[in-house]
Gaussian input, Z-matrix of N, CA and C with variables (Angstrom, degrees):
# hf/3-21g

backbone

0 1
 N
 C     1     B1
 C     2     B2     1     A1
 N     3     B3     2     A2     1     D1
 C     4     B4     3     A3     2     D2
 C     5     B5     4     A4     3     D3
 N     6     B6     5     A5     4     D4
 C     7     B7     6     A6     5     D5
 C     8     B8     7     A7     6     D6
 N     9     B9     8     A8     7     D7
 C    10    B10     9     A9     8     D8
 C    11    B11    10    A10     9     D9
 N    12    B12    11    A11    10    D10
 C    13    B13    12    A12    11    D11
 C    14    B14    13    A13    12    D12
 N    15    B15    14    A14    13    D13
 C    16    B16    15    A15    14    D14
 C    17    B17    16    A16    15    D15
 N    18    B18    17    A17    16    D16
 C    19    B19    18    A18    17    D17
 C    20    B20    19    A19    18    D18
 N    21    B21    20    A20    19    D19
 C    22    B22    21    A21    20    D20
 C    23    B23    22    A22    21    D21
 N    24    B24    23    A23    22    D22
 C    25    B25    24    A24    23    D23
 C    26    B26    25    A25    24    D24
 N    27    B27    26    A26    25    D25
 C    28    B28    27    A27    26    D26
 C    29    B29    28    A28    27    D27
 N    30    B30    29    A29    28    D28
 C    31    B31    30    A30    29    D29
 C    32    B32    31    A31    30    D30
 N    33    B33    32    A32    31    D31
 C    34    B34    33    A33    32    D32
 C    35    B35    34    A34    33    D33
 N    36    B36    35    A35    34    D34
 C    37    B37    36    A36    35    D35
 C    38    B38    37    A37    36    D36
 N    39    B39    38    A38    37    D37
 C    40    B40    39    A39    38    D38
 C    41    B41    40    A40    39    D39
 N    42    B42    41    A41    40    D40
 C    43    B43    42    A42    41    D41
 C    44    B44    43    A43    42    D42
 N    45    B45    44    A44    43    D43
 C    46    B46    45    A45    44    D44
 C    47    B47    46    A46    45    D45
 N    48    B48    47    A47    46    D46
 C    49    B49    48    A48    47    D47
 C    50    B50    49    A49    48    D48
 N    51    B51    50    A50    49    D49
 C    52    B52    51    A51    50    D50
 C    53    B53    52    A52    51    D51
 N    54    B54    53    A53    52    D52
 C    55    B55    54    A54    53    D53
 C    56    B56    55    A55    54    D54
 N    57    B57    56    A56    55    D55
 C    58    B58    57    A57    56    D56
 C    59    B59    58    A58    57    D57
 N    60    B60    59    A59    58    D58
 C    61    B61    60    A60    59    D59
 C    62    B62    61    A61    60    D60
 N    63    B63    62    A62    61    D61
 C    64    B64    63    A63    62    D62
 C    65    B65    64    A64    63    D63
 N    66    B66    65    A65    64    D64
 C    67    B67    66    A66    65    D65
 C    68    B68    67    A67    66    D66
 N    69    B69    68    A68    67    D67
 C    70    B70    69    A69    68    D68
 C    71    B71    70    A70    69    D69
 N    72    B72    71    A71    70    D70
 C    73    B73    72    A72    71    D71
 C    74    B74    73    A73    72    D72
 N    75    B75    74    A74    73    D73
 C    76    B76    75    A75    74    D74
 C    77    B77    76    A76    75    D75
 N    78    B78    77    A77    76    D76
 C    79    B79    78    A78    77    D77
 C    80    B80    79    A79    78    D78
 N    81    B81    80    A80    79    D79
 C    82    B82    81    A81    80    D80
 C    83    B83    82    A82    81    D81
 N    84    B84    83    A83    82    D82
 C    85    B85    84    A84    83    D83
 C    86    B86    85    A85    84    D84
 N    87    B87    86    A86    85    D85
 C    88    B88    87    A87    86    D86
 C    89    B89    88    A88    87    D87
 N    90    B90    89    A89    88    D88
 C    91    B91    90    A90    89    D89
 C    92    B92    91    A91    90    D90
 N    93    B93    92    A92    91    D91
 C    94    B94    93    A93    92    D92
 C    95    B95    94    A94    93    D93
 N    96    B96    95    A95    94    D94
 C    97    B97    96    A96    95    D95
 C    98    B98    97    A97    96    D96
 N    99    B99    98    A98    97    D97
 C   100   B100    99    A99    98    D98
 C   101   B101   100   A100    99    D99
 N   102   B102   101   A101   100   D100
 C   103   B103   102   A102   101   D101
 C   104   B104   103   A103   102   D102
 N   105   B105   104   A104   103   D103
 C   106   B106   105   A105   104   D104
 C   107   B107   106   A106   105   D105
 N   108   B108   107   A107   106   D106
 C   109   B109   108   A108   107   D107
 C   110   B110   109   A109   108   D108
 N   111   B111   110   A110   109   D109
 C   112   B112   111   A111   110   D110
 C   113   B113   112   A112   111   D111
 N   114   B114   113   A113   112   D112
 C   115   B115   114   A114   113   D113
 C   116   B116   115   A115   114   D114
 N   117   B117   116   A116   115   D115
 C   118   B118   117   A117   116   D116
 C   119   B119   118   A118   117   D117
 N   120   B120   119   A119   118   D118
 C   121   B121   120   A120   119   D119
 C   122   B122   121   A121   120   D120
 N   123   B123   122   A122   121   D121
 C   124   B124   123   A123   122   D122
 C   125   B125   124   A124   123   D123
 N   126   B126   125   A125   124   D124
 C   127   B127   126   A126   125   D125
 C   128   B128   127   A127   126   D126
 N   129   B129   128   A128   127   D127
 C   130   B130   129   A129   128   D128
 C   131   B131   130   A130   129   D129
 N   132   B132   131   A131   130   D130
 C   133   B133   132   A132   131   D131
 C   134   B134   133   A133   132   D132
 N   135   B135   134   A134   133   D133
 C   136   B136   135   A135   134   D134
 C   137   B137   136   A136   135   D135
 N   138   B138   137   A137   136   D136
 C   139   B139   138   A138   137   D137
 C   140   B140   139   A139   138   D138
 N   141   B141   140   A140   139   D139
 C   142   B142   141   A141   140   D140
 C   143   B143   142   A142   141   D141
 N   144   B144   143   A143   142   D142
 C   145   B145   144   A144   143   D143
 C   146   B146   145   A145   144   D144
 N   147   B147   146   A146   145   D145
 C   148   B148   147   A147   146   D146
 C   149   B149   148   A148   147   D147
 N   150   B150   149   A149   148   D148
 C   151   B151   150   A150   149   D149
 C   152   B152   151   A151   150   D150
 N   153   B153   152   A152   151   D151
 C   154   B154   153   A153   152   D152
 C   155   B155   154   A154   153   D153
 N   156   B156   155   A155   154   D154
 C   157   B157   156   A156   155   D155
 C   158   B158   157   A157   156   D156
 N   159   B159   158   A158   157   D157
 C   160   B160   159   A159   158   D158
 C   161   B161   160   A160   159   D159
 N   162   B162   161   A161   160   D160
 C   163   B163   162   A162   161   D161
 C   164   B164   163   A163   162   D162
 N   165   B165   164   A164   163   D163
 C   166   B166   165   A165   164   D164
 C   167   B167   166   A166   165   D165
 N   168   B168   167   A167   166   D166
 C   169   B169   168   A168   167   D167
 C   170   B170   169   A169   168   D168
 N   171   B171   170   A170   169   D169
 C   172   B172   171   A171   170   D170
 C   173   B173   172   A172   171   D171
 N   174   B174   173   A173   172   D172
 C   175   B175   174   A174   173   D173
 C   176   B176   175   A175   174   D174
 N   177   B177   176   A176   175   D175
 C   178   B178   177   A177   176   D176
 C   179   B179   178   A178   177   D177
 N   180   B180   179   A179   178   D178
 C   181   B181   180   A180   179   D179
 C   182   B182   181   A181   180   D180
 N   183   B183   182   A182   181   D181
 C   184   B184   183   A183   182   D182
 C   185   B185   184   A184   183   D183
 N   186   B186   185   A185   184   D184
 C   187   B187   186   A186   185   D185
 C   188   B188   187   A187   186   D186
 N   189   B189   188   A188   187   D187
 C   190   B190   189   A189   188   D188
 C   191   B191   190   A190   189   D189
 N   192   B192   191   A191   190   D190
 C   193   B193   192   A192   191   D191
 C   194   B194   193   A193   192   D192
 N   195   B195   194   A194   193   D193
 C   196   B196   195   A195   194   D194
 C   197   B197   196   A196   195   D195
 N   198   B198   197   A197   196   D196
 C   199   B199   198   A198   197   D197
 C   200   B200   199   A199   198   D198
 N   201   B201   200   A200   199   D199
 C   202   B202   201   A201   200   D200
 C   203   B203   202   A202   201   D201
 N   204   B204   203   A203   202   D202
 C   205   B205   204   A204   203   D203
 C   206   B206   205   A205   204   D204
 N   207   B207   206   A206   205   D205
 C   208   B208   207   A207   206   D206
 C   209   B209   208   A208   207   D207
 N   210   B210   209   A209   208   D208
 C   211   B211   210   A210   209   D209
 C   212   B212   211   A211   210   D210
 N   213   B213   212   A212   211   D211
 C   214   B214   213   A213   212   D212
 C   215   B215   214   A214   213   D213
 N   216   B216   215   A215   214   D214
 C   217   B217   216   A216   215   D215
 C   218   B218   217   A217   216   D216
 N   219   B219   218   A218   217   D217
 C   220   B220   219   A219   218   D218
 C   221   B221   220   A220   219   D219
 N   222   B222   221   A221   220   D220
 C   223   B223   222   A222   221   D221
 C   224   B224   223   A223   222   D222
 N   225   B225   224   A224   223   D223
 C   226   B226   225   A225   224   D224
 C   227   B227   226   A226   225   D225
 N   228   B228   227   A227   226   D226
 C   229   B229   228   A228   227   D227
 C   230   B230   229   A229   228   D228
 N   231   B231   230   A230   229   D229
 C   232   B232   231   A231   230   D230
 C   233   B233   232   A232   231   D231
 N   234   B234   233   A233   232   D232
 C   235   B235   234   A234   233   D233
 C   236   B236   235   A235   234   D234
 N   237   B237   236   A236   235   D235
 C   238   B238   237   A237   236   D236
 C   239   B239   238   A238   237   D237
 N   240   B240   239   A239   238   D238
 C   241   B241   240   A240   239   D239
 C   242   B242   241   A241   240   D240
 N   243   B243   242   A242   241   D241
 C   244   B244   243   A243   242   D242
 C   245   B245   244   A244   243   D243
 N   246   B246   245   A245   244   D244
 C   247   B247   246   A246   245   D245
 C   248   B248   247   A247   246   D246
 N   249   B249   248   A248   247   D247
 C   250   B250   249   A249   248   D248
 C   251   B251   250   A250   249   D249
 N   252   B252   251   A251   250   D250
 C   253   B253   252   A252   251   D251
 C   254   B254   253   A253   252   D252
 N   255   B255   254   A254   253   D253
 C   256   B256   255   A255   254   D254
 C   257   B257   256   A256   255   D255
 N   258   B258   257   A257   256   D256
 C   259   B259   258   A258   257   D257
 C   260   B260   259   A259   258   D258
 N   261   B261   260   A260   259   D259
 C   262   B262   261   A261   260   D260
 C   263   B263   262   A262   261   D261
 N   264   B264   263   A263   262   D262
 C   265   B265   264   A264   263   D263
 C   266   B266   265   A265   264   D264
 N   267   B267   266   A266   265   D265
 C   268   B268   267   A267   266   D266
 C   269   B269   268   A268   267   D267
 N   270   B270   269   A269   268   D268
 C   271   B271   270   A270   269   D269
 C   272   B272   271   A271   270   D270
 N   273   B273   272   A272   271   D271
 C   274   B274   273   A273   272   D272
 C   275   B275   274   A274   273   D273
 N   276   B276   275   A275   274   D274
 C   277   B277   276   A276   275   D275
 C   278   B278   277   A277   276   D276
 N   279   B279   278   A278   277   D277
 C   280   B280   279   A279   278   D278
 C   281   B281   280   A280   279   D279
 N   282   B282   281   A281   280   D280
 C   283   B283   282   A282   281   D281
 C   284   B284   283   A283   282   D282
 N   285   B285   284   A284   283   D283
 C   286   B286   285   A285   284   D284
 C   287   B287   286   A286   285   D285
 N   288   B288   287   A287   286   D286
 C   289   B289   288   A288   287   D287
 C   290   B290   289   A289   288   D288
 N   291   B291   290   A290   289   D289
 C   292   B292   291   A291   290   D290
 C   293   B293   292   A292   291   D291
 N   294   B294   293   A293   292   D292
 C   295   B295   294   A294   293   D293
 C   296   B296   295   A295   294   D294
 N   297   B297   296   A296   295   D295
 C   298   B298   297   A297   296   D296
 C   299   B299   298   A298   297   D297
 N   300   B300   299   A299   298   D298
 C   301   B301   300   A300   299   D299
 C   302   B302   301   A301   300   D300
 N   303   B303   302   A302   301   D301
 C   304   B304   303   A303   302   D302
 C   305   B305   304   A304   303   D303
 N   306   B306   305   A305   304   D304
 C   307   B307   306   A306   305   D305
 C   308   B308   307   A307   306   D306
 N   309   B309   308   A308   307   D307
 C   310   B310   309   A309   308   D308
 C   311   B311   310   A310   309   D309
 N   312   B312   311   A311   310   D310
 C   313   B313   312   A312   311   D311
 C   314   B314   313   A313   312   D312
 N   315   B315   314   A314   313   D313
 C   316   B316   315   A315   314   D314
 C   317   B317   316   A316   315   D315

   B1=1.4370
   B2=1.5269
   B3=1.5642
   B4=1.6434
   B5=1.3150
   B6=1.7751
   B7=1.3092
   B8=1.5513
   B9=1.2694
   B10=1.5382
   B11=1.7148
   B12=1.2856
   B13=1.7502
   B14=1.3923
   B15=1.5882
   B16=1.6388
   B17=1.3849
   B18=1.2062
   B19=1.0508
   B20=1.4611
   B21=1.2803
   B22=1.4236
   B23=1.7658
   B24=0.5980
   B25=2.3526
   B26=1.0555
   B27=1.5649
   B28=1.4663
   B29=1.2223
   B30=1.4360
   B31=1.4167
   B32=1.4574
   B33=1.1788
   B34=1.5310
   B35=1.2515
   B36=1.1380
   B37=1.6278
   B38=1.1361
   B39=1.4588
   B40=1.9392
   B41=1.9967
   B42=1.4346
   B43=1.9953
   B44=1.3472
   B45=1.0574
   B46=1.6772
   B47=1.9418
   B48=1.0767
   B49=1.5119
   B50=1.1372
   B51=1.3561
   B52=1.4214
   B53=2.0969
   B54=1.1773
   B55=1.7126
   B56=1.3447
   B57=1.3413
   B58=1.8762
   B59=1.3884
   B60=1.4723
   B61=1.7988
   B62=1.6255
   B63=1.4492
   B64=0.9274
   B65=2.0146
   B66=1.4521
   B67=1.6123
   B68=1.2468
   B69=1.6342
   B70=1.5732
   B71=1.4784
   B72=1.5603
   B73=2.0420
   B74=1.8475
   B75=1.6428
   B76=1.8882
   B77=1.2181
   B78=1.8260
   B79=1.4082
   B80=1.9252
   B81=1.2723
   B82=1.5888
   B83=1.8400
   B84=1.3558
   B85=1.5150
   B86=1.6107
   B87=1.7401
   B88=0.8752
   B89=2.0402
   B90=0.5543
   B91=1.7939
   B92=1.9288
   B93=1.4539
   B94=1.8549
   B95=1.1423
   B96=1.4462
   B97=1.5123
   B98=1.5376
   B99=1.3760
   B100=1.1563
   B101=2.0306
   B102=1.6353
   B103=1.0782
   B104=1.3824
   B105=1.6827
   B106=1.2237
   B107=1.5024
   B108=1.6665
   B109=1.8036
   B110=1.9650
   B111=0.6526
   B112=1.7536
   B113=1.4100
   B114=1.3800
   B115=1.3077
   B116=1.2514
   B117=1.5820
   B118=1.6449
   B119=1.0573
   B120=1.0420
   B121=1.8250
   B122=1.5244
   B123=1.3793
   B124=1.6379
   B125=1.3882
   B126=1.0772
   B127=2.2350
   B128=1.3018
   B129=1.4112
   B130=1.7416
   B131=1.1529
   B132=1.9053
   B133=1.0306
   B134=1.5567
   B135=1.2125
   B136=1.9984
   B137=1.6499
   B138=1.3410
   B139=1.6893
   B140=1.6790
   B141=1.3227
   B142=1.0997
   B143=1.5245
   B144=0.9843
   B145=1.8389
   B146=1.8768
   B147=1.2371
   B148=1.3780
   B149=2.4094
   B150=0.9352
   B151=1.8775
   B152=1.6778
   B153=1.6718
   B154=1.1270
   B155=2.2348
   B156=1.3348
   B157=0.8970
   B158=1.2202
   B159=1.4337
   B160=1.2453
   B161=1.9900
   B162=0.9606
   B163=1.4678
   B164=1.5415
   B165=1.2809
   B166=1.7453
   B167=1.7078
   B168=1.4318
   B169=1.9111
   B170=1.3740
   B171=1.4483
   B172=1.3415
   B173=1.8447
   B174=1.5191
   B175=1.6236
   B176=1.5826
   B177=1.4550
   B178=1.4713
   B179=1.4703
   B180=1.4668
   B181=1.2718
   B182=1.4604
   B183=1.3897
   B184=1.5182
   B185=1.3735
   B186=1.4273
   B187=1.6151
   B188=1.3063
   B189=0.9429
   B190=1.3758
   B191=1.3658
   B192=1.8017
   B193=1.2136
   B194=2.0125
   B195=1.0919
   B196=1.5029
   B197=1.7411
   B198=1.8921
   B199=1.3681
   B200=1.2817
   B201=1.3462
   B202=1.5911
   B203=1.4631
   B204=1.4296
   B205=1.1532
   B206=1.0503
   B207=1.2125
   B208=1.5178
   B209=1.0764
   B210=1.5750
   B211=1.6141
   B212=1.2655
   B213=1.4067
   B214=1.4428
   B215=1.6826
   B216=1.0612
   B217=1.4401
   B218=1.0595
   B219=1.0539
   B220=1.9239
   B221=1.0378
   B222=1.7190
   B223=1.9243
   B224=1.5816
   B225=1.3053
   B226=1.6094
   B227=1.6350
   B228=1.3603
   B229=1.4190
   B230=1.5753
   B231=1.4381
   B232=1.6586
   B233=1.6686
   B234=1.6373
   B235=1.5397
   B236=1.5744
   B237=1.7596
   B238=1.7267
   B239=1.4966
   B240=1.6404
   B241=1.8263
   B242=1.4000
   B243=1.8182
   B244=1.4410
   B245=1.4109
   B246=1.5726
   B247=1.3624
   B248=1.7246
   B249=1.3770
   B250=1.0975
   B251=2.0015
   B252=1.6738
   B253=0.8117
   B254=1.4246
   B255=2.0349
   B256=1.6028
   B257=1.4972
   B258=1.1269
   B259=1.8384
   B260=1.9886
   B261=1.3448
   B262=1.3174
   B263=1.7585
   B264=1.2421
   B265=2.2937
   B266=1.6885
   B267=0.8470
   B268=1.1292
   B269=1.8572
   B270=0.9675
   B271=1.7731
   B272=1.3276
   B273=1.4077
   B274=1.0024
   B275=1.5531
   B276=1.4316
   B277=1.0404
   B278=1.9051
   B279=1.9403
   B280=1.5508
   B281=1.6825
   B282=1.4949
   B283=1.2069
   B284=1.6972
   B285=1.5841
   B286=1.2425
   B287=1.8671
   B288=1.0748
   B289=1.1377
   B290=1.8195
   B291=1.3934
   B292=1.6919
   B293=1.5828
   B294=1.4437
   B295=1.4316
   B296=1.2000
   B297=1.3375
   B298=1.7049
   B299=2.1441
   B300=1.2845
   B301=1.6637
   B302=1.6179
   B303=1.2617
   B304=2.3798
   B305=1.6468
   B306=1.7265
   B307=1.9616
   B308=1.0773
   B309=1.6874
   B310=1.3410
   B311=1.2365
   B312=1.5682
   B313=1.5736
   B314=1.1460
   B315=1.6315
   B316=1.2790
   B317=1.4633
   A1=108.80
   A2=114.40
   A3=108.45
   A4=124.36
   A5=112.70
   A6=112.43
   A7=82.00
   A8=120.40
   A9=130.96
   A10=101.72
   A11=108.70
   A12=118.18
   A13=90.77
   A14=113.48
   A15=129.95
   A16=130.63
   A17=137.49
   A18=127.01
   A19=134.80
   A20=124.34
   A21=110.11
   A22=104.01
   A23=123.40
   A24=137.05
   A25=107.80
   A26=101.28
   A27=133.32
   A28=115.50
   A29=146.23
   A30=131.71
   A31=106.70
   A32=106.91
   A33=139.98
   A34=102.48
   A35=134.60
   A36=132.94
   A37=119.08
   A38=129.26
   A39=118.89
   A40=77.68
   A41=92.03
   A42=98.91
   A43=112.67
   A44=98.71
   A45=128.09
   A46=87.89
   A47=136.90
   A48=133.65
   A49=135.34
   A50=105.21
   A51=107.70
   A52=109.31
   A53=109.32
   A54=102.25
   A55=93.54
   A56=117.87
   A57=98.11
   A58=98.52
   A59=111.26
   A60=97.06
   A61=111.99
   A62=114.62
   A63=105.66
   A64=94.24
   A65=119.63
   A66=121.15
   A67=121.63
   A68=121.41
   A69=113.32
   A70=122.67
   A71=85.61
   A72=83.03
   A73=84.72
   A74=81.99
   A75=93.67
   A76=97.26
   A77=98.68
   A78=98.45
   A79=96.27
   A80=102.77
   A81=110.36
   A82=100.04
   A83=93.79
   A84=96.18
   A85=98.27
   A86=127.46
   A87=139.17
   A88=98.28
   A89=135.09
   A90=139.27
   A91=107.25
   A92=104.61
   A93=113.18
   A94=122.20
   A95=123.93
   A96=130.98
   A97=100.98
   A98=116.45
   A99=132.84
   A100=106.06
   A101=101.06
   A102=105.45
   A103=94.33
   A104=112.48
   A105=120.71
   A106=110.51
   A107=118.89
   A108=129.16
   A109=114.79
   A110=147.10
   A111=112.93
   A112=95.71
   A113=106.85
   A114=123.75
   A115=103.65
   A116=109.89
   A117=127.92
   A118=124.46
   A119=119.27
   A120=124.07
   A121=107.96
   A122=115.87
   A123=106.59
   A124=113.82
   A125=97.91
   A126=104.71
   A127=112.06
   A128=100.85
   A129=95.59
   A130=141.90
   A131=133.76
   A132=111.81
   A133=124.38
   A134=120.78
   A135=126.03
   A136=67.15
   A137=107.85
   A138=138.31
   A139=78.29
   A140=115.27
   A141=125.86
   A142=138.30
   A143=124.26
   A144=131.19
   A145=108.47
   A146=106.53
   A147=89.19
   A148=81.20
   A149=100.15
   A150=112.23
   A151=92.70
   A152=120.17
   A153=127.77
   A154=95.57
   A155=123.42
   A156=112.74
   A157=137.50
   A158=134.65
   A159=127.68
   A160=97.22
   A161=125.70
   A162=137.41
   A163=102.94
   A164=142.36
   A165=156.48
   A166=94.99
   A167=86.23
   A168=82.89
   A169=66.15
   A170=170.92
   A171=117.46
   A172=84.55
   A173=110.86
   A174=115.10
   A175=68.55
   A176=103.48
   A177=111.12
   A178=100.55
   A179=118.82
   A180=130.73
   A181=108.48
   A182=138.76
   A183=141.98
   A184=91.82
   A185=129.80
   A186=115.21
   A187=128.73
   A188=115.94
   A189=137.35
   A190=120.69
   A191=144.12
   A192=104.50
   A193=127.68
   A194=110.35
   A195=133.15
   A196=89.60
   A197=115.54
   A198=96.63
   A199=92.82
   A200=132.73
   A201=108.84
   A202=128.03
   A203=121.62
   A204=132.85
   A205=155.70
   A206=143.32
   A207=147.74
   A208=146.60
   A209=121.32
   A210=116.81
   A211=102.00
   A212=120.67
   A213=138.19
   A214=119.05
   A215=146.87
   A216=145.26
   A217=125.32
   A218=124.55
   A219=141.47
   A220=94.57
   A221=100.73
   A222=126.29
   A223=95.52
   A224=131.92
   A225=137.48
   A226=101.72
   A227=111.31
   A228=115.37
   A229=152.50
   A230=91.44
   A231=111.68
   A232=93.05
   A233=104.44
   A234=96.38
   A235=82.85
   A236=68.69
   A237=113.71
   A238=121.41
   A239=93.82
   A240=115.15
   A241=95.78
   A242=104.00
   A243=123.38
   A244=115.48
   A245=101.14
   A246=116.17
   A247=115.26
   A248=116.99
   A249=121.77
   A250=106.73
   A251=106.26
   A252=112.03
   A253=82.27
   A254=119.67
   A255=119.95
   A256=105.57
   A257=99.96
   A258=101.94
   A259=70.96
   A260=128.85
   A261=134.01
   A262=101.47
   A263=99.36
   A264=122.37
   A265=75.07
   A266=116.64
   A267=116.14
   A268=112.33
   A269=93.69
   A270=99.84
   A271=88.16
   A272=133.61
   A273=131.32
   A274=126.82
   A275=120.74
   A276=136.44
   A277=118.90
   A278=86.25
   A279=80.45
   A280=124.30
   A281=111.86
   A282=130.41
   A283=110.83
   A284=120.19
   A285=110.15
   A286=86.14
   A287=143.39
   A288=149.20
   A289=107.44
   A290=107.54
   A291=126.10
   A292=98.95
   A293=119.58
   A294=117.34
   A295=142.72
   A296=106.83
   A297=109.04
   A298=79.68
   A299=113.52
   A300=86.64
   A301=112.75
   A302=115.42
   A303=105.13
   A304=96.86
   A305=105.35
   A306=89.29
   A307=100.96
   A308=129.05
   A309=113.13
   A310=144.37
   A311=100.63
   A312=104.88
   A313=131.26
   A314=115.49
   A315=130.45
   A316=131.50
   D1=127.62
   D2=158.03
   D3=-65.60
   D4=165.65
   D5=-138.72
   D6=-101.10
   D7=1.78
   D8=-160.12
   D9=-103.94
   D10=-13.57
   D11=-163.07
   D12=-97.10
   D13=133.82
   D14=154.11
   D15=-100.13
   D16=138.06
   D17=169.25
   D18=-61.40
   D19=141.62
   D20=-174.20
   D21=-92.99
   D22=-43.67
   D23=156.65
   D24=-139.52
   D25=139.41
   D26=147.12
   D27=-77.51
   D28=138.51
   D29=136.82
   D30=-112.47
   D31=-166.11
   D32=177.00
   D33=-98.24
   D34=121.01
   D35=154.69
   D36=-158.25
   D37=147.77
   D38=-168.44
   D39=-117.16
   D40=119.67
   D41=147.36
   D42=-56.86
   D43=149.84
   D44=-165.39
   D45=-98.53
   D46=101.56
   D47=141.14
   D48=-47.74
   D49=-79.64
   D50=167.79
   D51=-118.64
   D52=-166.63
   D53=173.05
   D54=-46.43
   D55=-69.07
   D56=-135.45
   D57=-98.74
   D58=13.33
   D59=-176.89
   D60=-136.41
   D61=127.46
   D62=-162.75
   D63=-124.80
   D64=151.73
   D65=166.98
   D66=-98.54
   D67=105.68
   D68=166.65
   D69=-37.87
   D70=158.26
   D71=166.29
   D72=162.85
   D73=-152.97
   D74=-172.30
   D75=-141.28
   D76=139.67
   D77=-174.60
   D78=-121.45
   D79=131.55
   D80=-162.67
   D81=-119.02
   D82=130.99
   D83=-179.75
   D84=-101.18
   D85=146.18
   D86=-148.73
   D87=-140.96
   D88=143.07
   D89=163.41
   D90=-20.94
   D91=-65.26
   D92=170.09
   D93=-87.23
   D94=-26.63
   D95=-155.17
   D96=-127.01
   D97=169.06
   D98=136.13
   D99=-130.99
   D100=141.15
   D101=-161.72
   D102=-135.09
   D103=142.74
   D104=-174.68
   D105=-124.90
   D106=98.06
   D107=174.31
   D108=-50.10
   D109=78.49
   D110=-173.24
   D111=-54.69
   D112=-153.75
   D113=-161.89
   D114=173.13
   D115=135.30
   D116=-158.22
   D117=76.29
   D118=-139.79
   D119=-167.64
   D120=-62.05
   D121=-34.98
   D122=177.15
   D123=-106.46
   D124=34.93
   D125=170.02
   D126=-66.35
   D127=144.11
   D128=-158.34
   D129=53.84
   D130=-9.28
   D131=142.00
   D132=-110.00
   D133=100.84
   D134=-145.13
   D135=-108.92
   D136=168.55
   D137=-165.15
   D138=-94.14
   D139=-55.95
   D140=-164.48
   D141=-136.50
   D142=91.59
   D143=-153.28
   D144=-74.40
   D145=-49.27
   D146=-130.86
   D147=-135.66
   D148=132.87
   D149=-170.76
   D150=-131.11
   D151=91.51
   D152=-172.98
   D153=-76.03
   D154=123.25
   D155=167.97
   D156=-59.49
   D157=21.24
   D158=165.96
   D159=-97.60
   D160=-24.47
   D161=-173.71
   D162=-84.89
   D163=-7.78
   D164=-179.88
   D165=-90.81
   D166=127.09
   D167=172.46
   D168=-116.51
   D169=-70.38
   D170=-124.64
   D171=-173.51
   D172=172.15
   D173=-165.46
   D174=-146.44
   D175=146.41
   D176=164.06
   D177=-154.07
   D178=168.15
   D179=-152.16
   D180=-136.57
   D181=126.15
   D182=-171.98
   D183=-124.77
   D184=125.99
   D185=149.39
   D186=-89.57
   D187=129.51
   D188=168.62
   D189=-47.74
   D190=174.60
   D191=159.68
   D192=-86.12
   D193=10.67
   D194=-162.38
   D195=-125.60
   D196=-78.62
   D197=-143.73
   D198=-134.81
   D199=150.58
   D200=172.23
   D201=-100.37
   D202=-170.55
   D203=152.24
   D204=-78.87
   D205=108.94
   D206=170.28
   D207=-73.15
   D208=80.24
   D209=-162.30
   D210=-95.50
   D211=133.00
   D212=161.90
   D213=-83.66
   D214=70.49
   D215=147.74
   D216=-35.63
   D217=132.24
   D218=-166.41
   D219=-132.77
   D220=136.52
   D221=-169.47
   D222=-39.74
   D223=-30.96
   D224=-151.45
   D225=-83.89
   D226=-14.09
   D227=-143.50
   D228=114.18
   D229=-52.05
   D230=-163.39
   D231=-69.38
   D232=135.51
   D233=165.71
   D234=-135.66
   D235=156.08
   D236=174.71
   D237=-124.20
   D238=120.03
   D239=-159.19
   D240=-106.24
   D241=124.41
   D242=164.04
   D243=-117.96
   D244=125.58
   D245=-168.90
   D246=-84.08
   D247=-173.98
   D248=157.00
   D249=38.29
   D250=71.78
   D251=-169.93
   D252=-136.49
   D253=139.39
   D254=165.19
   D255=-53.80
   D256=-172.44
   D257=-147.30
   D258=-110.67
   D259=-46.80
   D260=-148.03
   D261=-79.37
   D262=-25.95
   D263=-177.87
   D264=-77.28
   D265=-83.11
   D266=-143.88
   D267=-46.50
   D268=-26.57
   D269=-179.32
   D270=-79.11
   D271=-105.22
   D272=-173.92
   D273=-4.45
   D274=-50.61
   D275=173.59
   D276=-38.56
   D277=-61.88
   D278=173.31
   D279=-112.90
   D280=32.97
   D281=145.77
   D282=-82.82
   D283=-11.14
   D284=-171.29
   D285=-109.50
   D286=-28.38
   D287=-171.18
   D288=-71.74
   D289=-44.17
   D290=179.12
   D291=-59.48
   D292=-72.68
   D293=160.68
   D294=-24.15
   D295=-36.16
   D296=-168.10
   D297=-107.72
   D298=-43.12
   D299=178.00
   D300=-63.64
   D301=-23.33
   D302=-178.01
   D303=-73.25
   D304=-21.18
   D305=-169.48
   D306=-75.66
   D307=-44.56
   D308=176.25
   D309=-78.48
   D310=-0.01
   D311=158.17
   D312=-74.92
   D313=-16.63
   D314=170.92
   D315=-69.58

């Protein structure tokens, strides 16, 4: 990351690995990217870091009864589910993600 680049949100969210195991961390949407830190024992080595937004066909949102979910889809298919996300981040999140993908299509 440049030292010149800001984030547009941080949240809270643990990736989903496999069913029953998922890694905390923060997943920060950026102008090109969305990028996912873990945090704790598997910091720095994430399955998967970094979902450049031209490669995202779509982020969608399930609520939970507490917090919801965040699936990331890539033009290819493969999605990647982050759990244990506030229900209020999570809107915001991809009302702020929808925005910055129509500005740069423009």
């Amino acid at each position: 990351m440049k030292s010149n680049e800001f984030d547009i949100i941080s949240i809270f969210a643990s990736m989903q690995i496999y069913r029953s195991m998922s890694v905390p961390g923060i997943l920060t949407l950026y102008k090109d990217r969305i990028r996912f830190q873990a945090k704790g024992a598997l910091e720095g080595k994430e399955m998967k870091d970094t979902f450049y937004l031209n490669n995202v066909k779509s982020i969608e949102k399930s609520y939970l009864p507490i917090l919801s979910r965040l699936v990331i889809t890539e033009n290819d298919g493969e999605a990647w589910g982050f759990h244990q996300v506030d229900q209020i981040e999570a809107k915001q999140f991809i009302s702020l993600y929808e925005d910055v993908k129509s500005f740069s299509e423009n």
